[in-house]
C-alpha positions as CSV (number, residue, x, y, z in Angstrom):
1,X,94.8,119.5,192.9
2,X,91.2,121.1,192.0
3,X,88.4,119.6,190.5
4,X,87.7,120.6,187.3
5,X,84.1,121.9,186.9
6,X,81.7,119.4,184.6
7,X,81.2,120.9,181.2
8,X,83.8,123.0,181.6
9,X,86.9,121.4,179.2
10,X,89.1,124.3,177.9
11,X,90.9,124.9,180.9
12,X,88.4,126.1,183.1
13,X,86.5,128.3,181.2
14,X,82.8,128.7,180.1
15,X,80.9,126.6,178.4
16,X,80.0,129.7,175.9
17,X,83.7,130.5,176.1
18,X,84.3,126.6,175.0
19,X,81.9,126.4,172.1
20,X,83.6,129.3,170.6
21,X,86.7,128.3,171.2
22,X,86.3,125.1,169.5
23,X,84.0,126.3,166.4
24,X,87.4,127.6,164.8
25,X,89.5,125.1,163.7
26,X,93.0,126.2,165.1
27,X,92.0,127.0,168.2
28,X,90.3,123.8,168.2
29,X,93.3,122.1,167.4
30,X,95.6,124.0,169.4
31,X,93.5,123.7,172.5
32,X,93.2,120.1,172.1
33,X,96.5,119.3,172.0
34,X,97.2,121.1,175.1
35,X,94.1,120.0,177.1
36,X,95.5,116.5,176.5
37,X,99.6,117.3,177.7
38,X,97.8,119.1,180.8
39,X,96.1,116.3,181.6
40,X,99.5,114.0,180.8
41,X,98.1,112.4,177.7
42,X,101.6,112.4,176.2
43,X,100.7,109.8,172.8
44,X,97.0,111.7,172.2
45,X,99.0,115.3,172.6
46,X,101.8,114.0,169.8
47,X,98.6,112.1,167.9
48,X,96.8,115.7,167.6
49,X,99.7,117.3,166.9
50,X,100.9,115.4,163.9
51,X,97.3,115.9,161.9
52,X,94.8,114.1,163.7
53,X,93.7,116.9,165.0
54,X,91.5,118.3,162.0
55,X,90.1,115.1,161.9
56,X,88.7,114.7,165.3
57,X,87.7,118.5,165.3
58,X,84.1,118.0,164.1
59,X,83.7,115.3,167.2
60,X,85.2,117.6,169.6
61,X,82.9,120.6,167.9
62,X,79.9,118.7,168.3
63,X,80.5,116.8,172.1
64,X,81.1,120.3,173.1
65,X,78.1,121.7,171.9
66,X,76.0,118.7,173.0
67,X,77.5,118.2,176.9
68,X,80.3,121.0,177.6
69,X,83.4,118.0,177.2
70,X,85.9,117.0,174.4
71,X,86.6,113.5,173.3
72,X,89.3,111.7,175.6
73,X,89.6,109.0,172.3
74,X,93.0,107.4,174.0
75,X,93.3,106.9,177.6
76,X,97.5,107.6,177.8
């Protein structure tokens, strides 16, 4: 398996590409939720799904912004 690239969270993509991904809100959420099934986060996938997701979007939106990552909250 490859190693992901620090700072680079959305699936491989610029940090640029990233920060604009996750300034709008559905992408945010959407992209969230399937970072977190990728990486076999089953419970924080479902968690995100369910709602959660709009509330942890201003975290993700601003640990983005400040080192390239998004908040990995629960570990399963």
């Amino acid at each position: 398996m490859a190693k992901k690239a620090k700072g680079k969270d959305y699936f491989g993509l610029s940090r640029i590409a990233s920060i604009i991904l996750a300034i709008i809100p559905v992408t945010a959420w959407i992209l969230g939720f399937l970072t977190r099934l990728k990486d076999g986060k089953i419970v924080a996938a479902i968690i995100r799904l369910i709602g959660l997701g709009f509330i942890m979007w201003p975290v993700d939106l601003v640990l983005m912004i400040l080192n390239g990552r998004i908040l990995r909250l629960l570990p399963v």
